[in-house]
DOFISE-431225 format. One record per residue (C-alpha): residue number from 1; x, y, z; residue in three letters. Coordinates in steps of 0.1 Angstrom, whole numbers, plus 5000, padded with zeros to 4 digits. Each point is the difference from the previous one (the first is absolute). Layout:
// residues N
+-----+------+------+------+------+
! pos !    u !    v !    w ! code !
+-----+------+------+------+------+
! NUM !    X !    Y !    Z !  ALA !
...
+-----+------+------+------+------+
END
This chain:
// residues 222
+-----+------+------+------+------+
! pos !    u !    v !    w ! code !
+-----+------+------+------+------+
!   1 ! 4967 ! 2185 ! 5125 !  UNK !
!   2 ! 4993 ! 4965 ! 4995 !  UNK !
!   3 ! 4972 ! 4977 ! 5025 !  UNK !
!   4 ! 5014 ! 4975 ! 5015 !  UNK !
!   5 ! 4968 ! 4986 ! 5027 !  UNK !
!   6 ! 4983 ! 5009 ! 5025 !  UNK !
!   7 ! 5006 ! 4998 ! 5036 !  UNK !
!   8 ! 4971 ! 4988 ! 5027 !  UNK !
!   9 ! 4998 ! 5032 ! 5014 !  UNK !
!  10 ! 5008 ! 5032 ! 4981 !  UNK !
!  11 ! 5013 ! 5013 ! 4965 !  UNK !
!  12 ! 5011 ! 4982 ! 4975 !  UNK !
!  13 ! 5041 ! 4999 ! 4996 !  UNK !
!  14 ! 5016 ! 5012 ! 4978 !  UNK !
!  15 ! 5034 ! 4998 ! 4981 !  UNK !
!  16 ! 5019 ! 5020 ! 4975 !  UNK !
!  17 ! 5018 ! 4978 ! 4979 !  UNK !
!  18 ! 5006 ! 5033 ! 4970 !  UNK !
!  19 ! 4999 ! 5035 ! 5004 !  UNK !
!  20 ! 4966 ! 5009 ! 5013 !  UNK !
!  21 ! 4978 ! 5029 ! 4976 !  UNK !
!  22 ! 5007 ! 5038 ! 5011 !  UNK !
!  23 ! 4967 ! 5014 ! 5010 !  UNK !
!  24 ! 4995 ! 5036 ! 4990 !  UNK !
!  25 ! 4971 ! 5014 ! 5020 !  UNK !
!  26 ! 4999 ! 5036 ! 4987 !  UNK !
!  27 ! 4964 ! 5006 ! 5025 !  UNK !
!  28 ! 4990 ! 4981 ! 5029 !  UNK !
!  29 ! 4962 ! 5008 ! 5011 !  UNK !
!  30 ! 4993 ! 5020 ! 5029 !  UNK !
!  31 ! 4985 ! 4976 ! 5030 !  UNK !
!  32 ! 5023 ! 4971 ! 4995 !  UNK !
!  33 ! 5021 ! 4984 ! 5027 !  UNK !
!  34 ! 5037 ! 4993 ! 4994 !  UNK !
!  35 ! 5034 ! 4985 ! 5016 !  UNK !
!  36 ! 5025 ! 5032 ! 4999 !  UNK !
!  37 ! 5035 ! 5005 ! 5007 !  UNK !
!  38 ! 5011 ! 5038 ! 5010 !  UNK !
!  39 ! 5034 ! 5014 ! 4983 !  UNK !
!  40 ! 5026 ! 5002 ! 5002 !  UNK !
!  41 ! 5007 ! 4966 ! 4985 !  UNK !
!  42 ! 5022 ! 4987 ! 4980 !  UNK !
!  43 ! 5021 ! 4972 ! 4991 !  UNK !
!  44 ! 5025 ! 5002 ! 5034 !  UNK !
!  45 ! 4962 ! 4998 ! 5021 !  UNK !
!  46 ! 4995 ! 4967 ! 4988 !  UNK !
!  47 ! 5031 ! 4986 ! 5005 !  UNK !
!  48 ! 4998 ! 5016 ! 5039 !  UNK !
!  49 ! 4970 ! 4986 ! 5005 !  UNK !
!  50 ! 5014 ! 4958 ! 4993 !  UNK !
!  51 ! 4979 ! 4999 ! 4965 !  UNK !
!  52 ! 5032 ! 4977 ! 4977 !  UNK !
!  53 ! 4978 ! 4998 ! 4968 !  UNK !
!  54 ! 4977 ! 5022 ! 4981 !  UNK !
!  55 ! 4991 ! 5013 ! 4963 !  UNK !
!  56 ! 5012 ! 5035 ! 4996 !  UNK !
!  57 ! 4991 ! 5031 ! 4981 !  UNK !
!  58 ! 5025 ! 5026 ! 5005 !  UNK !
!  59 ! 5021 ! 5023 ! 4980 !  UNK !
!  60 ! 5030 ! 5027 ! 5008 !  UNK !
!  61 ! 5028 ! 5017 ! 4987 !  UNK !
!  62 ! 5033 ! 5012 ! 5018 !  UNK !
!  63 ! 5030 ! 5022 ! 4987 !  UNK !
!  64 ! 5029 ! 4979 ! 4993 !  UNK !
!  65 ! 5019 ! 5019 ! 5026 !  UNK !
!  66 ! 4974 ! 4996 ! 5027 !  UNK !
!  67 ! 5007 ! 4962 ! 4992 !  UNK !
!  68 ! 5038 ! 4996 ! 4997 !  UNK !
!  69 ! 5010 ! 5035 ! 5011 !  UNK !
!  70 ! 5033 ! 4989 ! 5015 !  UNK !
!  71 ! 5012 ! 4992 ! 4966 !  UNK !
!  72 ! 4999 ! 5037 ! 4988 !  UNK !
!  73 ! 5028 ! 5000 ! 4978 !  UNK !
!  74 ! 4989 ! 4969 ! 4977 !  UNK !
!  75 ! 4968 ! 5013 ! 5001 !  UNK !
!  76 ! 5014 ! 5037 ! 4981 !  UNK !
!  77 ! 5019 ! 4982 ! 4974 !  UNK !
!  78 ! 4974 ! 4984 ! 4987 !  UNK !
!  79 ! 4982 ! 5034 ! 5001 !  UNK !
!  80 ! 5024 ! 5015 ! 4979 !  UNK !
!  81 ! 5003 ! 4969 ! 4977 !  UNK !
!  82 ! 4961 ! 4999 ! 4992 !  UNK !
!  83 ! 5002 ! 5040 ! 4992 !  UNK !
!  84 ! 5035 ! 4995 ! 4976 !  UNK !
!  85 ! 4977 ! 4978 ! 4981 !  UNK !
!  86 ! 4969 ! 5023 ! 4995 !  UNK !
!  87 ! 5025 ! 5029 ! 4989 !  UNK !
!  88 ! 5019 ! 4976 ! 4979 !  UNK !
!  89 ! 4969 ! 4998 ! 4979 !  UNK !
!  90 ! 4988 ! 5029 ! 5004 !  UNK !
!  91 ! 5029 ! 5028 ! 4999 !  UNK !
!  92 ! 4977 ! 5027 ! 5003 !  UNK !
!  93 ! 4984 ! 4995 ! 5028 !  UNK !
!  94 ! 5011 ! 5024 ! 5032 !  UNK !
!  95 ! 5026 ! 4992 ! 5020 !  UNK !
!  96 ! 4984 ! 5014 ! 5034 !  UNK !
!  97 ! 4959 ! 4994 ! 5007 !  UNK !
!  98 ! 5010 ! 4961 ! 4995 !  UNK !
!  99 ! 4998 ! 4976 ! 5030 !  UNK !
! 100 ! 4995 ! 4962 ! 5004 !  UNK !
! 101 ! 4977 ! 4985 ! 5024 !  UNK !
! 102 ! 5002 ! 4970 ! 5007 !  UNK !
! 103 ! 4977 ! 4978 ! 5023 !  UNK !
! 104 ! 4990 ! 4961 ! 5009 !  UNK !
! 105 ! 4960 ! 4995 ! 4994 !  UNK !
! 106 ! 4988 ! 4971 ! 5020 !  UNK !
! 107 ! 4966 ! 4981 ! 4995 !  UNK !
! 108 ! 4986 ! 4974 ! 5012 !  UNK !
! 109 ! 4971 ! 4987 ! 4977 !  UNK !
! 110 ! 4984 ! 5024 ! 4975 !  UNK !
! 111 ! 4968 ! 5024 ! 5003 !  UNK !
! 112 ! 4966 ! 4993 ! 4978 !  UNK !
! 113 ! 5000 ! 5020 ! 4967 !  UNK !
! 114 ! 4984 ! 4995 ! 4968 !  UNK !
! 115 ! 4989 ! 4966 ! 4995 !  UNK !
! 116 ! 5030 ! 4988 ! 5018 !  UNK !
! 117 ! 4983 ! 4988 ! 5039 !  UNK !
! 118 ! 5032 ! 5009 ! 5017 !  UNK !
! 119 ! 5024 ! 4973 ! 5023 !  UNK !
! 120 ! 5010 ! 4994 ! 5032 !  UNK !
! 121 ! 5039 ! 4992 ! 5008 !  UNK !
! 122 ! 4998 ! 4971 ! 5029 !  UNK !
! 123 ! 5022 ! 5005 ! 5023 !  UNK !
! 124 ! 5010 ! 4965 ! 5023 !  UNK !
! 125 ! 5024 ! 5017 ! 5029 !  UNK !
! 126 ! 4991 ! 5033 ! 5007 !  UNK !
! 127 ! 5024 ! 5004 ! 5028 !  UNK !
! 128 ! 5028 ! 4993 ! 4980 !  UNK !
! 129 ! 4986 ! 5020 ! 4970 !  UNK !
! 130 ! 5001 ! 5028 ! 5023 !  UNK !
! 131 ! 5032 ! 4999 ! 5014 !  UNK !
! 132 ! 5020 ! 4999 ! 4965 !  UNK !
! 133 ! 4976 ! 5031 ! 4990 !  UNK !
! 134 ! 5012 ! 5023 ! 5031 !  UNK !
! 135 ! 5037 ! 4983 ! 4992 !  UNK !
! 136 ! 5000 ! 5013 ! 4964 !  UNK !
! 137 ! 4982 ! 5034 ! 5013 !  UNK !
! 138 ! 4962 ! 4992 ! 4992 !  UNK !
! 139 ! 4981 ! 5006 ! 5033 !  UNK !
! 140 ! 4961 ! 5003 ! 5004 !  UNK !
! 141 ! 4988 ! 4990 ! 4965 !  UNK !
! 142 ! 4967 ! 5012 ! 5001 !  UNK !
! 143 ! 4973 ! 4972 ! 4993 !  UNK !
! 144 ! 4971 ! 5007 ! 4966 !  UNK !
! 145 ! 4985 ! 4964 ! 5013 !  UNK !
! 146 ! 5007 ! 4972 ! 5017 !  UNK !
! 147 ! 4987 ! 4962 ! 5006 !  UNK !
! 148 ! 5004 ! 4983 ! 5036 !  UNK !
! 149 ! 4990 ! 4966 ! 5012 !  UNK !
! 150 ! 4973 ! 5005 ! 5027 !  UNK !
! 151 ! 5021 ! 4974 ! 5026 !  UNK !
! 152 ! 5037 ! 5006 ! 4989 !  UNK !
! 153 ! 5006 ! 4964 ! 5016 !  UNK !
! 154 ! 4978 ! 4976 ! 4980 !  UNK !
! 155 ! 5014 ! 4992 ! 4962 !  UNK !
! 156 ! 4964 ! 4997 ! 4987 !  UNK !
! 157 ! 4981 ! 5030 ! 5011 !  UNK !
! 158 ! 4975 ! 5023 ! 4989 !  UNK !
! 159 ! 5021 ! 5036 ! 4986 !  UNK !
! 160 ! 4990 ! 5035 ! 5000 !  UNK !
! 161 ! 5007 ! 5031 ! 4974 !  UNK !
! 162 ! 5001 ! 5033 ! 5017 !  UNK !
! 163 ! 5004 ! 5028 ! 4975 !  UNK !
! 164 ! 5005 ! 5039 ! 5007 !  UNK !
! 165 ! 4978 ! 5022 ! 5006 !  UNK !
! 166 ! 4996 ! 5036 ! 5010 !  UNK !
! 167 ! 5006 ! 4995 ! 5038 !  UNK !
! 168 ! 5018 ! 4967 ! 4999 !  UNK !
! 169 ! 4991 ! 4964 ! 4987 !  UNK !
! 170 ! 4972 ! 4989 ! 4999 !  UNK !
! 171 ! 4995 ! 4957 ! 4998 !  UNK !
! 172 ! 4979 ! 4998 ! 4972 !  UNK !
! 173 ! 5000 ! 4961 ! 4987 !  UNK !
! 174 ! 5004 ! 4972 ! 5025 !  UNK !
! 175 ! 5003 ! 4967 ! 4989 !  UNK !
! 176 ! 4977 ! 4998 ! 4968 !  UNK !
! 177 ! 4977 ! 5028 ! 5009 !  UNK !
! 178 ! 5001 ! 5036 ! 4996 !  UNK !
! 179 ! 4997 ! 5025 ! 5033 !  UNK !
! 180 ! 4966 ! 5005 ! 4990 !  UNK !
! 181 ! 4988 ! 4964 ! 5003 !  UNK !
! 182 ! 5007 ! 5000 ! 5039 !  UNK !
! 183 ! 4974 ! 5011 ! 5028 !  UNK !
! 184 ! 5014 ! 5018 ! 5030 !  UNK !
! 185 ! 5000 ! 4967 ! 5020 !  UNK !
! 186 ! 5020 ! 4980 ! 4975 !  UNK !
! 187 ! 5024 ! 5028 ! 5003 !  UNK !
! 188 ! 5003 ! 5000 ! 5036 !  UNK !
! 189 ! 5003 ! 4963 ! 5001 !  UNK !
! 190 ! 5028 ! 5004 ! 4976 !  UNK !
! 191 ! 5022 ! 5026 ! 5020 !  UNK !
! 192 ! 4995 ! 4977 ! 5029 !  UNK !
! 193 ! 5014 ! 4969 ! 4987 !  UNK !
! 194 ! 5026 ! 5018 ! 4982 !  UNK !
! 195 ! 5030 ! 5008 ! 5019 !  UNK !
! 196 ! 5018 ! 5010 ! 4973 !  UNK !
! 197 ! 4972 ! 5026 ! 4994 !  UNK !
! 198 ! 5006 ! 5010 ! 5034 !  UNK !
! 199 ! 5040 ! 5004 ! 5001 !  UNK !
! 200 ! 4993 ! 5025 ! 4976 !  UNK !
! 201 ! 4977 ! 5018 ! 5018 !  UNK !
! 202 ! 4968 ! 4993 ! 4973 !  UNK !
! 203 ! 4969 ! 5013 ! 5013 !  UNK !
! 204 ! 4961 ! 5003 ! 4987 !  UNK !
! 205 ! 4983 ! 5033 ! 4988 !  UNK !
! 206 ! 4976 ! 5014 ! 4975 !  UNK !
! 207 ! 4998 ! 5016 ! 4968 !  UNK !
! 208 ! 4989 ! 5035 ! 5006 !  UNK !
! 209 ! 4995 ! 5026 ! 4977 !  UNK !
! 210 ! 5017 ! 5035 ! 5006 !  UNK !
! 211 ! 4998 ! 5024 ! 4970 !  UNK !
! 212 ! 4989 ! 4989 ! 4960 !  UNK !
! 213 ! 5039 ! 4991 ! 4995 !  UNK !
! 214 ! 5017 ! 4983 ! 5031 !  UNK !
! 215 ! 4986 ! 4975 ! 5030 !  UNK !
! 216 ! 5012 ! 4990 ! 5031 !  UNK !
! 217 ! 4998 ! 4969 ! 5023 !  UNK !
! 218 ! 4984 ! 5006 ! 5033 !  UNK !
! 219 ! 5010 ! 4970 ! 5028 !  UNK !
! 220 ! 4973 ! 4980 ! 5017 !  UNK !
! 221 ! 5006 ! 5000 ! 5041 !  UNK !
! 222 ! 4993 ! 4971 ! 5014 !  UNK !
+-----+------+------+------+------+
END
């Protein structure tokens, strides 16, 4: 996220000129407040809710008949073609006990592993991304992460990474801090001049501890 100035009043802005750094947060301490988002969500809810651009996280896979099921027919040929290969090099395999799947894996960006910090696959019309996925039979992609400008009408604006968690996602980097650099107030002050935060429902809670292995977020009332 690269600094561009700061404003008078409030936070710096912000904008993201390259795919921002995937934060993996494997523990978040107990006590600390954070801006949440409830699931169901996925890549449809932010379309729904007006958001048009955003870095993406998310991965699926759908059986090739799910996808392009009216096309049945093409779809066994080339079934039957893939399995005269295999026997054709391999006579002795058996003739029954065989089958070919076949299936469309999408992803957008790729997850952290190894030394490799992982990507984010920026997406520029979500609405219309959406409606070619339900055309070709990709519906609901569910979302690993995701990166949303805090007012989805400015060009230079500060962003924020939400990131799954156990009950939904959690915001845990906004502009060029972490969740953890943020006091309750900041946050508050944040939801309220975010209306993009509040089309999708964003509210406040804290980090509380449940048993040694899992957490849960309990909501302030105001």
């Amino acid at each position: 996220m690269k600094k561009l100035g700061r404003k008078k009043s409030g936070p710096p802005v912000v904008e993201i000129d390259d795919s921002p750094r995937i934060i993996k947060i494997e523990k978040m301490p107990m006590g600390v407040s954070v801006i949440k988002i409830n699931f169901p969500f996925t890549l449809r809810h932010l379309a729904q809710h007006d958001i048009t651009r955003a870095w993406i996280l998310a991965q699926t896979e759908k059986s090739i008949m799910t996808v392009v099921g009216k096309k049945t027919t093409q779809i066994k040929k080339i079934k039957e073609e893939c399995l005269e290969i295999l026997y054709k090099d391999h006579p002795s395999l058996p003739k029954k006990g065989l089958n070919v799947k076949i299936a469309y894996a999408l992803s957008f960006g790729q997850n952290p592993r190894g030394k490799f910090l992982g990507s984010f696959k920026w997406i520029g019309n979500l609405p219309a991304l959406v409606r070619d996925l339900d055309d070709c039979g990709f519906s609901d992609i569910p979302l690993l992460a995701f990166v949303i400008p805090l007012d989805e009408h400015s060009p230079i604006t500060e962003w924020v990474q939400f990131t799954r968690k156990t009950e939904g996602f959690v915001a845990i980097a906004i502009g060029n801090k972490l969740y953890n650099r943020y006091k309750l107030s900041d946050l508050k002050k944040i939801l309220q001049e975010s209306q993009t935060l509040q089309k999708l429902r964003a509210y406040i809670c804290q980090i509380h501890k449940l048993t040694k292995e899992s957490y849960t977020c309990l909501a302030y009332e105001e």
